[in-house]
C-alpha positions in Angstrom: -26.3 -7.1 -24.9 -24.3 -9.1 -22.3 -22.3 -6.6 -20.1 -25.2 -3.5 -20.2 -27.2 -3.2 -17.2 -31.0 -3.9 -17.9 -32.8 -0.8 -19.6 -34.0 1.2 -16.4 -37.1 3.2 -17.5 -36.4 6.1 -15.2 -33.0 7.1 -14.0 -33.4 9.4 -10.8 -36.4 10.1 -11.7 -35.9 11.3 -15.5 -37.8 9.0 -17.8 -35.7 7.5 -20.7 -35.4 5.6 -24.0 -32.6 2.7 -24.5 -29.7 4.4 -25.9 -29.0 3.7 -29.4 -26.2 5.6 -31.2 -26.4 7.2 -34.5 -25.0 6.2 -37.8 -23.5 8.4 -40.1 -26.8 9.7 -41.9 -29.3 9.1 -39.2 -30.4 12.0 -36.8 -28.2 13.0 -34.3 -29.9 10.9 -31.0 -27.1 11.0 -28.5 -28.6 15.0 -28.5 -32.3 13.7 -28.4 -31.2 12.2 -25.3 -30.5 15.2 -23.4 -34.4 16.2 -23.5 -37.2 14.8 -21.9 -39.3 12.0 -23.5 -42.6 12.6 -25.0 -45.3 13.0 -22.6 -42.9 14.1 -20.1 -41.8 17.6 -21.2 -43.1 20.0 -18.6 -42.9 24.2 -19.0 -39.4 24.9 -17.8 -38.2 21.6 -20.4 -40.1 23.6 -23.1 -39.3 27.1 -22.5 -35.3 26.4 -22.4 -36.0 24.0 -25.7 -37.9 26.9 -26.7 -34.7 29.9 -27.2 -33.7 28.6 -30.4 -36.6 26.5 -32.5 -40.3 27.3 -33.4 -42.0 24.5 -31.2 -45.5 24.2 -28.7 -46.4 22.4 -25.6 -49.3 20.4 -26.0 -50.6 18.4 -23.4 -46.7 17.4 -22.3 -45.5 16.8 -26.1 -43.2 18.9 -28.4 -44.6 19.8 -31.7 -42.1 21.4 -34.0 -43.8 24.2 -35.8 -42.6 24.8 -40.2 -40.5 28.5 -40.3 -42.8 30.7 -41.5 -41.7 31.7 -45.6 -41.9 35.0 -46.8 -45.7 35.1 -47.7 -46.5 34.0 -44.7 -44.5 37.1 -42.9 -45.7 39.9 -45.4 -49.5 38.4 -44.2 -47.7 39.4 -40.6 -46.9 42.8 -41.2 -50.4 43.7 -43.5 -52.8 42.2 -40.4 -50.5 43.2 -37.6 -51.2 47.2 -38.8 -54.8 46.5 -39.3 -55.5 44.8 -35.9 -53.1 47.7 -34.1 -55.4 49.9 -36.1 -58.8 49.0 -34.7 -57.9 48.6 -31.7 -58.5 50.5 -28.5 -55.9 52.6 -26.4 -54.3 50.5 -23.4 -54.8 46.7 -25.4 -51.5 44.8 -26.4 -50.9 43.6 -30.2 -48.3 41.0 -30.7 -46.6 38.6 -32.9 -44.8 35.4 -32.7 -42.7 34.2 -31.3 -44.1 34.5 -27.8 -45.1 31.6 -25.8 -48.6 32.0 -24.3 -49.5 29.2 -21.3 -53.5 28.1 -22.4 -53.3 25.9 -19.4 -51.6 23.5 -17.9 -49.3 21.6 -19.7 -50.1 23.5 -23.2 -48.0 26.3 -24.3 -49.0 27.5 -27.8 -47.9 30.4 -30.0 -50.3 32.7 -32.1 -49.2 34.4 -35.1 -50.8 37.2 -34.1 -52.2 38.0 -30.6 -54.4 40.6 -29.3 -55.1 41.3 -25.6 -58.0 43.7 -24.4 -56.8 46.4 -22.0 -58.4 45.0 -19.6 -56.3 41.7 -19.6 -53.4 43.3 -20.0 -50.4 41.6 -17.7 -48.5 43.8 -15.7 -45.0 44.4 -16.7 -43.4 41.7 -14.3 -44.8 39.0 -16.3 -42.8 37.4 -19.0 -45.5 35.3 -20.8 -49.1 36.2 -21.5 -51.6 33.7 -19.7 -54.5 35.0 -21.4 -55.9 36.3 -24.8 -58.9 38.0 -26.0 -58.1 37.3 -30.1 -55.6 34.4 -31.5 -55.2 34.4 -34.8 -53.4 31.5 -37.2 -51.9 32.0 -40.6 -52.1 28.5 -42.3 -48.8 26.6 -43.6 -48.4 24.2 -46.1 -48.9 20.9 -45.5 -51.8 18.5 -43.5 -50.3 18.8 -40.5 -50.3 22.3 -40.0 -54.3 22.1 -41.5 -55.3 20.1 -38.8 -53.3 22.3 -36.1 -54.3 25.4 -36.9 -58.0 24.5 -37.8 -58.9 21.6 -35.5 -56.3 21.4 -32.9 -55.9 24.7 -31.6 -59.6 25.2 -32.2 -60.1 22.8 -29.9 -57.4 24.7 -27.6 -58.2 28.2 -28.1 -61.5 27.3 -26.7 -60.3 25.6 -23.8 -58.5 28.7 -22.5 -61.3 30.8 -23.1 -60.2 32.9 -25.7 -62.9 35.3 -27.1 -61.9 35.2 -31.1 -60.1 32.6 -33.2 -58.8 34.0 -36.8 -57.7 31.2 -39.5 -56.1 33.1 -42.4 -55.5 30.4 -45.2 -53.4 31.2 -47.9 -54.2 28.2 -49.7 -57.9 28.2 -49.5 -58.0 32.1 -50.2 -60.3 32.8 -47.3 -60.3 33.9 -43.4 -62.6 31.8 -41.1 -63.5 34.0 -38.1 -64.6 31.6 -34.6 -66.7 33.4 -31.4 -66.3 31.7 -28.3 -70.2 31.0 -27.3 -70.9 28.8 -24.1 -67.4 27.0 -23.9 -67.1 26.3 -27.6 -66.3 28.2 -31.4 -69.0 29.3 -33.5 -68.2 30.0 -36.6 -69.6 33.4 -37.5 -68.3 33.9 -41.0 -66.2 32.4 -43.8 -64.9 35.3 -45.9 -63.3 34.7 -49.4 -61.7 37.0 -51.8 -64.2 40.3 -52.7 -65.4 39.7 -48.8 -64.7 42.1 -45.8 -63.7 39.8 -42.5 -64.9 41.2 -39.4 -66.0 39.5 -35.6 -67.6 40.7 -32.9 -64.5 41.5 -30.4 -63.1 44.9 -32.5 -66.2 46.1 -34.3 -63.8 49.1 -36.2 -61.6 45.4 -37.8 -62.8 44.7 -41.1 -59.8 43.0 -43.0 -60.1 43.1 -46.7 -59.3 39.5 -48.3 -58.1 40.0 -51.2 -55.8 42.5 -50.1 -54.1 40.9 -46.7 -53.8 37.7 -49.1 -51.9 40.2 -52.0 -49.4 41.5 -49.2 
């Protein structure tokens, strides 16, 4: 180490890790070093990050989200009809990828989005700020589990968003969430045979079996 300046934990102001360069078969870190350290990603950081990978803001960290397979985008397409279908004249149905700002610090990305007409942003704004529906469609895996049904639960809620859906492949069932005083309620568990439906879009009834057959 003789010869390297002492590590300097922020270099004008720009927090950093010691510099250690990559072997042949390691990740590539001399390009991890051109973004911000966890903790320290703001919006602007995540929003140029943003252009070419799946990824969220949460609470100043970078989570990489899986690409979504092929079963996952023919679920899409099947709710994306039925929620643009139920829905009133003037609202605003959308899909990922489009970051949505829950609050400060936390930038997360619905796989589906519905936004009352009401609430709906003028057309000078880039980024919806606020959403009456979010709804999930669950990937493999434990992490995604835990994100789409406890952490952005916990998130959802925060922002004040009226509906959470949780569409799970895997468990062959849609979990519908009402926002009541601050926090989720969960007002139904429908399996395969059942008819989902909430409270927010009374003519949405989603047939299980047949959004998880798209």
């Amino acid at each position: 180490m003789s010869g390297q300046p002492p590590f300097n934990p922020l270099i004008d102001g720009i927090p950093t890790v010691p510099r250690i360069p990559s072997s042949v078969g390691e990740p590539a870190w001399e390009a991890a070093y051109l973004l911000p350290v966890q903790g320290s990603w703001n919006e602007e950081d995540f929003l140029k990050f943003h252009t070419n990978r799946m990824a969220e803001l949460v609470d100043g960290r970078l989570e990489i989200l899986p690409m979504p397979n092929l079963k996952h985008q023919r679920i899409l397409r099947w709710l994306l009809a039925a929620i643009e279908s139920a829905a009133p004249e003037g609202s605003v149905t959308l899909f990922a990828p489009l970051p949505t700002r829950l609050f400060h610090g936390t930038i997360r990305e619905p796989d589906l989005l519905y936004i009352a007409p009401e609430n709906v942003p003028g057309p000078e704004v880039e980024y919806p700020s606020h959403l009456d529906l979010a709804l999930e469609i669950v990937s493999r895996g434990a992490e995604a589990r835990q994100r789409d049904y406890e952490d952005k639960r916990t998130d959802y809620g925060r922002a004040g968003i009226a509906e959470y859906w949780i569409v799970d492949p895997q468990e062959n069932q849609v979990t519908v969430l009402v926002l009541q005083n601050g926090a989720y309620q969960e007002h139904g568990v429908f399996r395969i045979g059942d008819m989902a439906s909430g409270l927010l879009l009374p003519a949405l009834r989603i047939d299980v079996r047949a959004v998880l057959n798209a």
